[in-house]
LOGU-123846 format. One record per residue: residue number from 1; x, y, z of N, C-alpha, C, O in turn. Coordinates in steps of 0.2 Angstrom, whole numbers. Layout:
{NUM,{X,Y,Z},{X,Y,Z},{X,Y,Z},{X,Y,Z}}
...
This chain:
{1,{481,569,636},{484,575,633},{485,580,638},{480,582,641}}
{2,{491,583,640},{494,586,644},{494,592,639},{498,591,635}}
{3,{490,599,640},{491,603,638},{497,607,639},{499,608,644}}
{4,{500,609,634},{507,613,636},{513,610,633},{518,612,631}}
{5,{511,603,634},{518,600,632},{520,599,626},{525,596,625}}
{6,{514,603,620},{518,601,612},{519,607,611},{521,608,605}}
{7,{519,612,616},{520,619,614},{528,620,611},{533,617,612}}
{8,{527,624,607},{532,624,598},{533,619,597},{538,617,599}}
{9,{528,615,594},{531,608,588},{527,611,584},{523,615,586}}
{10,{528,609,578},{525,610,573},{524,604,569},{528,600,568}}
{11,{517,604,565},{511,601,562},{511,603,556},{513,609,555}}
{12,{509,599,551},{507,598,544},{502,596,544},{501,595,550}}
{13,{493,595,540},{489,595,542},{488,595,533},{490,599,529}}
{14,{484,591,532},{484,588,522},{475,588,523},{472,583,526}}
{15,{471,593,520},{465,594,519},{462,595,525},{458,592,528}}
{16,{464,600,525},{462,602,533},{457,609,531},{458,613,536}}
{17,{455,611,528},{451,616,525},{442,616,530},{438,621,531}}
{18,{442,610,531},{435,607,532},{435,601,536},{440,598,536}}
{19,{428,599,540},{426,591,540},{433,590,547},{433,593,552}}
{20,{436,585,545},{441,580,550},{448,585,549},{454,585,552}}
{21,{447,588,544},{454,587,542},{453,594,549},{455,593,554}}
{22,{450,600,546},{449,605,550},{449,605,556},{451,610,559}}
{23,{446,599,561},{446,597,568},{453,595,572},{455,597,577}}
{24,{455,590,565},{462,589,569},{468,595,568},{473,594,572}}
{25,{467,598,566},{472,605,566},{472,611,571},{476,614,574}}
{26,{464,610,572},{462,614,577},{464,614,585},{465,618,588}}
{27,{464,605,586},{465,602,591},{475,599,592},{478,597,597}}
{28,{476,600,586},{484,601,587},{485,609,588},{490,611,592}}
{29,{483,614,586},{485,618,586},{483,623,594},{486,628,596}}
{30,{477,620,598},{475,621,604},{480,616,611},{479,615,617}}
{31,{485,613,607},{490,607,611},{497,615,609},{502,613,608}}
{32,{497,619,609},{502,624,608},{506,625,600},{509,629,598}}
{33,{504,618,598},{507,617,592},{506,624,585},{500,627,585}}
{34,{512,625,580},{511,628,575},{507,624,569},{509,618,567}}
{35,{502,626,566},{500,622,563},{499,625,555},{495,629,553}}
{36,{503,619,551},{502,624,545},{495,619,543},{494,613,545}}
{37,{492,623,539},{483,619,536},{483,619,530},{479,623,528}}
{38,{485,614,524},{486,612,520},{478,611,516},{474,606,518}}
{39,{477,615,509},{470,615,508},{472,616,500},{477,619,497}}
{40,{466,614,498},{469,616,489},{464,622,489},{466,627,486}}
{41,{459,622,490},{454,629,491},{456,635,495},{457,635,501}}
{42,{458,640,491},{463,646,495},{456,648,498},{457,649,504}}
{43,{450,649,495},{446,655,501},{445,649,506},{445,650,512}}
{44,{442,643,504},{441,639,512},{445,638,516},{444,638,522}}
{45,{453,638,514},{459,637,518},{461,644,522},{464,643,527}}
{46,{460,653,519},{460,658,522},{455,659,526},{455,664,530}}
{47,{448,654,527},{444,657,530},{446,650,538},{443,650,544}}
{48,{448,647,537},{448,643,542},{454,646,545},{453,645,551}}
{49,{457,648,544},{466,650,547},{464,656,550},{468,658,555}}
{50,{459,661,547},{457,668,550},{453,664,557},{456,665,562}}
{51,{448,660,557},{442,657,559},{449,654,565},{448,655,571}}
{52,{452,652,564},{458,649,572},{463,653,574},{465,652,580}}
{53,{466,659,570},{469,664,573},{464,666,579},{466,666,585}}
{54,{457,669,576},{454,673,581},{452,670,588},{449,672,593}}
{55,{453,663,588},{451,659,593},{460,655,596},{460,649,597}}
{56,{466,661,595},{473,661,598},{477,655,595},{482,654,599}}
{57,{476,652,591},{479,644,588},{485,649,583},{484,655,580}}
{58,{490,646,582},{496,649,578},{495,645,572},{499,641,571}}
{59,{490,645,568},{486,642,563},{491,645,554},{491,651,554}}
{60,{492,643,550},{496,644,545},{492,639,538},{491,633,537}}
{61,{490,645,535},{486,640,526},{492,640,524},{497,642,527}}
{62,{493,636,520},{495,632,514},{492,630,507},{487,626,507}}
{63,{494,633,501},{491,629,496},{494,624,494},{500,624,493}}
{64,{489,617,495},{493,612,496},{487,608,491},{481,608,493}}
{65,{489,604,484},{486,599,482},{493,596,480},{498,597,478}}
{66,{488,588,485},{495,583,484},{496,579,479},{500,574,478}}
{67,{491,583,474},{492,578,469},{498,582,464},{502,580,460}}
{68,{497,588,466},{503,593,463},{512,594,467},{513,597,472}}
{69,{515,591,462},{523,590,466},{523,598,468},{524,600,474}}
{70,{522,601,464},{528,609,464},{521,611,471},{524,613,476}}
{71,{517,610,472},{514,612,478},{517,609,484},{519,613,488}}
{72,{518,601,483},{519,599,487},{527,600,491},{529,598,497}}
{73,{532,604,486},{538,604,486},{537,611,490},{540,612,495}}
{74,{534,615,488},{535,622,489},{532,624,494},{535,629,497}}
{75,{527,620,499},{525,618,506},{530,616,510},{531,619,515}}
{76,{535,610,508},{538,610,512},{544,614,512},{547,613,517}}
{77,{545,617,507},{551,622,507},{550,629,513},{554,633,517}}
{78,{542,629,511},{539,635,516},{540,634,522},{543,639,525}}
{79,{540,628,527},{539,626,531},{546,626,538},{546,627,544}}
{80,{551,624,529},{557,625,531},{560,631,533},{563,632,539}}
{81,{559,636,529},{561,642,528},{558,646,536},{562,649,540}}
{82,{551,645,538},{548,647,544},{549,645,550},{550,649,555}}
{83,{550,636,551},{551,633,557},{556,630,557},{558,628,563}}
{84,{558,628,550},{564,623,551},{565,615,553},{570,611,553}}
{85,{559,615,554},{560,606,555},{548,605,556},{543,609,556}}
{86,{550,598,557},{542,593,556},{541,592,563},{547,591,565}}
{87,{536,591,568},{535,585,571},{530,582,569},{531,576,569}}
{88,{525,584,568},{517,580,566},{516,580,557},{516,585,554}}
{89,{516,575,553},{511,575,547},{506,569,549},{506,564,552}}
{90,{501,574,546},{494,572,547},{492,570,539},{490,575,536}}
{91,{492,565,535},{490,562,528},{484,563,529},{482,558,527}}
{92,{477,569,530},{469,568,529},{469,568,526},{465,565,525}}
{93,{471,571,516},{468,573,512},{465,567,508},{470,563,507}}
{94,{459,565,506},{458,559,503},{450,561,500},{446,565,502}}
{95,{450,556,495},{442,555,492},{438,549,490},{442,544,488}}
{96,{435,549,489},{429,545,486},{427,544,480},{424,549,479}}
{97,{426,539,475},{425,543,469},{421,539,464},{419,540,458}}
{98,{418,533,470},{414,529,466},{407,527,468},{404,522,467}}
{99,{405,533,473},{399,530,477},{394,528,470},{395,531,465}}
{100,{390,523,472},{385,521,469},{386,518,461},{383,516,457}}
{101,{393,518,463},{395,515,456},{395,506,456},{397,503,460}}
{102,{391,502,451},{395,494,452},{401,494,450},{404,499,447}}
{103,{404,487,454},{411,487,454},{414,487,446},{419,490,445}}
{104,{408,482,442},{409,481,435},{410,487,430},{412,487,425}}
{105,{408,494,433},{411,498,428},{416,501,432},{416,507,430}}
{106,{419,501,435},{424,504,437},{432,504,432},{437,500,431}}
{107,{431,512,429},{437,509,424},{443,511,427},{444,513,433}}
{108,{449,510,423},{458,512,426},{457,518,429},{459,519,435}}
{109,{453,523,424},{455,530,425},{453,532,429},{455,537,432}}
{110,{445,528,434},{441,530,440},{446,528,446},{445,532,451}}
{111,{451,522,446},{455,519,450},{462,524,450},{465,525,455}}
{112,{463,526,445},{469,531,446},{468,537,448},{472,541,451}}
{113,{462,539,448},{457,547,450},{461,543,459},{467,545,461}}
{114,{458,540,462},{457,539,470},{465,537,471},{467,541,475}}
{115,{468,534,468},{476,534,468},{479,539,467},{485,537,468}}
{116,{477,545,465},{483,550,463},{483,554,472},{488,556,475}}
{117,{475,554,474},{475,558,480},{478,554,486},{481,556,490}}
{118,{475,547,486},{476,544,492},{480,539,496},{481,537,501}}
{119,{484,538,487},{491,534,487},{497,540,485},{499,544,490}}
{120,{499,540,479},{502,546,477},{502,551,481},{507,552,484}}
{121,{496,555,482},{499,561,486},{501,560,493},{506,563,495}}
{122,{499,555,497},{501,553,501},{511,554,502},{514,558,506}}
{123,{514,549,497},{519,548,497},{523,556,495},{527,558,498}}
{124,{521,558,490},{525,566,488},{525,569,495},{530,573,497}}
{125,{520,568,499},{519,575,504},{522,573,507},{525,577,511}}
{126,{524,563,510},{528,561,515},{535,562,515},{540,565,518}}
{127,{534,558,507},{542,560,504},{546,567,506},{552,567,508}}
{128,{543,572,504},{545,580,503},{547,582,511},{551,587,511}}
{129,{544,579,517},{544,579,523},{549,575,526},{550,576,532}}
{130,{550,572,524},{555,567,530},{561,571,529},{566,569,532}}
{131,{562,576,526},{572,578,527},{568,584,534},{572,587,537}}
{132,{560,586,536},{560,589,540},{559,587,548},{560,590,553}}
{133,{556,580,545},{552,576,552},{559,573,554},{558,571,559}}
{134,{565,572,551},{570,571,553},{576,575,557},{580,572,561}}
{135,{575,582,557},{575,588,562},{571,588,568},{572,593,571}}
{136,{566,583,571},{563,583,575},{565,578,581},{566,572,579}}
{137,{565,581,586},{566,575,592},{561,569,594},{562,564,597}}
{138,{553,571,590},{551,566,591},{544,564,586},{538,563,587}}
{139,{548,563,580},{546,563,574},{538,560,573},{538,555,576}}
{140,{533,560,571},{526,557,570},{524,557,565},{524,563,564}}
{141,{520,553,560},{516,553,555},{510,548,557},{510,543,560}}
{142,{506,551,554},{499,550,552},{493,548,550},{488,551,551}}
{143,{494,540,545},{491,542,538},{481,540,540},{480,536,544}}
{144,{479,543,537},{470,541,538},{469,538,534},{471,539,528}}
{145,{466,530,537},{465,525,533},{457,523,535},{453,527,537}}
{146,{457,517,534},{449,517,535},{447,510,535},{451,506,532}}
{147,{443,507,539},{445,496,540},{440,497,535},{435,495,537}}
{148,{438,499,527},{438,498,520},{442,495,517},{441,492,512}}
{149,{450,496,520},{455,495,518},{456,489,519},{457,485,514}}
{150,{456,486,525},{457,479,529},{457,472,523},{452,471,520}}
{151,{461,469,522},{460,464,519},{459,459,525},{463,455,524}}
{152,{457,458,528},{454,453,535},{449,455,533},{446,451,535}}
{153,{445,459,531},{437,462,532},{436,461,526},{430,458,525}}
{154,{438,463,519},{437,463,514},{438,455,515},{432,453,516}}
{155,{442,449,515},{440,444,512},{437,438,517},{437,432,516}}
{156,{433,442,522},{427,439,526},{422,438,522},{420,443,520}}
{157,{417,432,519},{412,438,514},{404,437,520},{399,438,517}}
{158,{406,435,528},{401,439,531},{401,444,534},{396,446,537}}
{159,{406,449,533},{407,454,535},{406,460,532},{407,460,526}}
{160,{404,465,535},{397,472,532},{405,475,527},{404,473,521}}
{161,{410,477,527},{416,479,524},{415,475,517},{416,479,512}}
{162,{414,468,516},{417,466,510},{412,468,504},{413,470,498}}
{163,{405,468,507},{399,468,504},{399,478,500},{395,479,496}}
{164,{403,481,503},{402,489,500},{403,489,494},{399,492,490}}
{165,{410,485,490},{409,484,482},{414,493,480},{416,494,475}}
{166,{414,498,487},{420,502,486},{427,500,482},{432,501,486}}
{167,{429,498,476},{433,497,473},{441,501,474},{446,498,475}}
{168,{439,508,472},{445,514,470},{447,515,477},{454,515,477}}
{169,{442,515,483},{442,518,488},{447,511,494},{452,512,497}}
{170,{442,505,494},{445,501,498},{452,498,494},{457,496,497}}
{171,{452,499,487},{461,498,485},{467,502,488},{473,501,490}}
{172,{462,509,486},{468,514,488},{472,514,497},{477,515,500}}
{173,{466,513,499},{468,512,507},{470,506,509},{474,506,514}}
{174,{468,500,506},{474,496,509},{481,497,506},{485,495,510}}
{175,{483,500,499},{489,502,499},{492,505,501},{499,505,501}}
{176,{487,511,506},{491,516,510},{494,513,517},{498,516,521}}
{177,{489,507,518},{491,502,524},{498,498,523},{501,495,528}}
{178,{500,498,517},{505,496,514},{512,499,517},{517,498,520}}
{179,{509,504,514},{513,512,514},{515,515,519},{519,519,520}}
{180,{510,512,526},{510,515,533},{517,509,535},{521,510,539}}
{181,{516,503,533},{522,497,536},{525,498,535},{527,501,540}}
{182,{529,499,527},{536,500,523},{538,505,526},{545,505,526}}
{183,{535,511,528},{536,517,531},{541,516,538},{546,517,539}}
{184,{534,512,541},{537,513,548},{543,511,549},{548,512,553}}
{185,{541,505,544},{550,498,545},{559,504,544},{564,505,547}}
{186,{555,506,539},{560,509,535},{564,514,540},{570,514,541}}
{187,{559,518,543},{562,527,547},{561,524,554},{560,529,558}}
{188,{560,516,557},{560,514,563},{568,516,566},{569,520,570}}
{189,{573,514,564},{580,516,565},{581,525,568},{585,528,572}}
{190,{575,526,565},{580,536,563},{574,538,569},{575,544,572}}
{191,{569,535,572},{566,536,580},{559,540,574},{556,545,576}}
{192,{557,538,569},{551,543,564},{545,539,564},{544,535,559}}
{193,{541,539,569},{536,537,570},{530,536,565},{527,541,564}}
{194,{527,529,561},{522,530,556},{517,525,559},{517,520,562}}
{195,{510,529,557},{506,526,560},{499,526,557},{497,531,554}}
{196,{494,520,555},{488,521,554},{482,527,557},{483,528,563}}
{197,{478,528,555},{471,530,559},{466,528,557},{465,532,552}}
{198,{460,524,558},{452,524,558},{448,528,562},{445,526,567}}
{199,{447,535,558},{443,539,561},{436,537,563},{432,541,566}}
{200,{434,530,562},{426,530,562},{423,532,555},{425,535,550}}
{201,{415,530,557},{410,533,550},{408,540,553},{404,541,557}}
{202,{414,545,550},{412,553,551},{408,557,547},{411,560,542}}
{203,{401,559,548},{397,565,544},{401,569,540},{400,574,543}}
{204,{405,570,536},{408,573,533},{408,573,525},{410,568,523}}
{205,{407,578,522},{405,579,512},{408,572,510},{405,569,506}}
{206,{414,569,513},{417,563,510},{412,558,508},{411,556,502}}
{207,{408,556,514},{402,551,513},{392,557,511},{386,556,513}}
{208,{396,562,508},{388,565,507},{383,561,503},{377,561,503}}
{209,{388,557,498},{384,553,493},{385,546,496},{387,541,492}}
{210,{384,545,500},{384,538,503},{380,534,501},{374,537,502}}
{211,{378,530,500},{372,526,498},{369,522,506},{363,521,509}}
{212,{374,520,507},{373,517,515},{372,521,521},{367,522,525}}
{213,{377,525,521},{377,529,529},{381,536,530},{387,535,532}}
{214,{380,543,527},{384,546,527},{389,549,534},{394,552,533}}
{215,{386,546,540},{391,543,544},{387,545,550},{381,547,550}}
{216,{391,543,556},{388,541,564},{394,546,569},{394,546,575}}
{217,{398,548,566},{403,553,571},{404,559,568},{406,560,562}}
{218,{404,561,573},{405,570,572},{413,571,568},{417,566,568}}
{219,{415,577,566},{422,577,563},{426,579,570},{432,578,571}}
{220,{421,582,576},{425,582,582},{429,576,584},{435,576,585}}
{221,{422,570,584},{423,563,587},{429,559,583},{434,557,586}}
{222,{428,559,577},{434,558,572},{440,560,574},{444,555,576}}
{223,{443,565,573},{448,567,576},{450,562,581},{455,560,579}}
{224,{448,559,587},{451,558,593},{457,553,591},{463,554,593}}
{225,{456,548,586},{460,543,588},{466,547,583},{472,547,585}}
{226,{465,550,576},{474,552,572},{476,558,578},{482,558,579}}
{227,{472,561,581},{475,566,587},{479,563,592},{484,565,594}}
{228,{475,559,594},{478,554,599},{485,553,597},{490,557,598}}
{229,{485,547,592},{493,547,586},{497,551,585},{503,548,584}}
{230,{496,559,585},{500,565,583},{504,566,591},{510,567,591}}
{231,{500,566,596},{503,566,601},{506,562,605},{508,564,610}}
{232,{506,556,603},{510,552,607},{516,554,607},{517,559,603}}
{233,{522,551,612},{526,553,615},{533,548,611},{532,544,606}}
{234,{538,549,614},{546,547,608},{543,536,610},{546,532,606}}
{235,{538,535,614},{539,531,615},{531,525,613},{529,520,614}}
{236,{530,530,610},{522,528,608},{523,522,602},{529,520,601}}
{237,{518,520,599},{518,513,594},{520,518,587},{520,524,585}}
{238,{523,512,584},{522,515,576},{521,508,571},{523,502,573}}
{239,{520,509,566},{519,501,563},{510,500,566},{509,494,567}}
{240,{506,504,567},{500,501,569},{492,503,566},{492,509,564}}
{241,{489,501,566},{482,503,563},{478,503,569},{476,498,573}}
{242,{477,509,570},{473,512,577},{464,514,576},{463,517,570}}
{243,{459,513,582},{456,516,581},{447,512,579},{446,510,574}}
{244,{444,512,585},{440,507,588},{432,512,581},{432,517,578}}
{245,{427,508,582},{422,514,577},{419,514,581},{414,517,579}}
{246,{419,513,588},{415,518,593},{421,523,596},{420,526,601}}
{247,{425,524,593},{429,529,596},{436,525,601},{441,527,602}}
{248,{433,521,602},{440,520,606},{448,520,602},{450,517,598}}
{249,{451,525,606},{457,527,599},{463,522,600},{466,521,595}}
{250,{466,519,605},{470,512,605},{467,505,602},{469,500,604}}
{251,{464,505,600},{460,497,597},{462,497,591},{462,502,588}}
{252,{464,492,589},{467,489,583},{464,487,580},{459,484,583}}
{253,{465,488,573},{461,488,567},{466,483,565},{471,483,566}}
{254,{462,477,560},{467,470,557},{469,475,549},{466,479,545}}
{255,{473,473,550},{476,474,542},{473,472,537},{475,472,531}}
């Protein structure tokens, strides 16, 4: 990473309030980049954005829940109105909603809970973006996925992944692995970069109620491989699931 060279691009950044999401903003926003910080909690979102002003980052809140259109429209009209065009979406906002649950009671409504944030909002905030990230010389997205997703791991059944019994969680992520292909195939023509990331098992409130391991990487450590991703170059990969669980951020994760 070549300091100086993303000076004025501008970043999108989807639960970025706290944890992973707050690192990776922080760390695009110290590469020169404008960074708007997309958060549904206004005071943790005002205090993160005061908290990176005073340490020089051109850091920007946003009330951003993606699971609300008119949010998610009016983000990007903001964005428009200020900067005028996209380079970076960062897709972090996501949850968890079944720890400890058997797989056997998991009902519709627990399964659409995890899809409204991690599939759906995904796409409204992509959606509402690409008339900006297509203003950009060197378009890039995002999305945070997780090898929970992995259908190569999930239907190993000696593999630690298939045994977690995460339902809402490992469905919704492989559909966003879905979502990151058809993506990329689709805005590969138009030069719009779409890309996986596996941050690792990060200490982070997502896994607070973890039954297993509330995690082994810092949200510092997390960050490296979707940062990495953000900053690749007009020439970087897209169509790919990146990102080793010991940190190595070029290792490919199987679909």
């Amino acid at each position: 990473m070549s300091k100086g060279q993303h000076q004025g691009e501008v970043a999108l950044v989807t639960g970025a309030n706290k944890g992973l999401g707050k690192q990776i903003a922080r760390r695009l926003a110290a590469e020169g980049m404008t960074v708007y910080l997309g958060a549904r909690d206004t005071q943790r979102g005002r205090e993160v954005e005061k908290e990176l002003k005073a340490a020089g980052h051109d850091v920007r809140f946003v009330h951003l829940d993606v699971t609300d259109q008119a949010q998610v429209d009016a983000a990007a009209k903001r964005i428009e109105a200020e900067s005028g065009r996209l380079d970076v979406l960062v897709n972090n906002a996501g949850i968890v909603v079944e720890w400890g649950m058997p797989v056997a009671d998991i009902t519709a409504d627990r399964m659409r809970k995890a899809f409204d944030v991690n599939v759906f909002g995904t796409v409204a905030v992509t959606q509402a973006c690409i008339p900006l990230l297509r203003r950009s010389a060197a378009p890039r997205v995002v999305n945070m996925s997780s090898p929970l997703g992995s259908l190569t791991f999930l239907s190993d059944p000696e593999h630690p992944i298939s045994t977690r019994g995460l339902l809402p969680y490992s469905a919704s992520k492989a559909a966003l692995n879905a979502i990151t292909l058809v993506y990329a195939q689709a805005l590969r023509e138009e030069g719009i970069r779409v890309n996986a990331a596996n941050p690792g098992l990060v200490a982070t409130d997502l896994n607070a109620d973890s039954p297993f391991s509330r995690g082994t990487r810092s949200p510092e450590e997390g960050a490296d491989t979707p940062v990495w991703l953000a900053l690749t170059g007009p020439d970087g990969p897209t169509g790919t699931f990146s990102g080793g669980m010991d940190g190595t951020v070029d290792e490919i994760v199987p679909w």
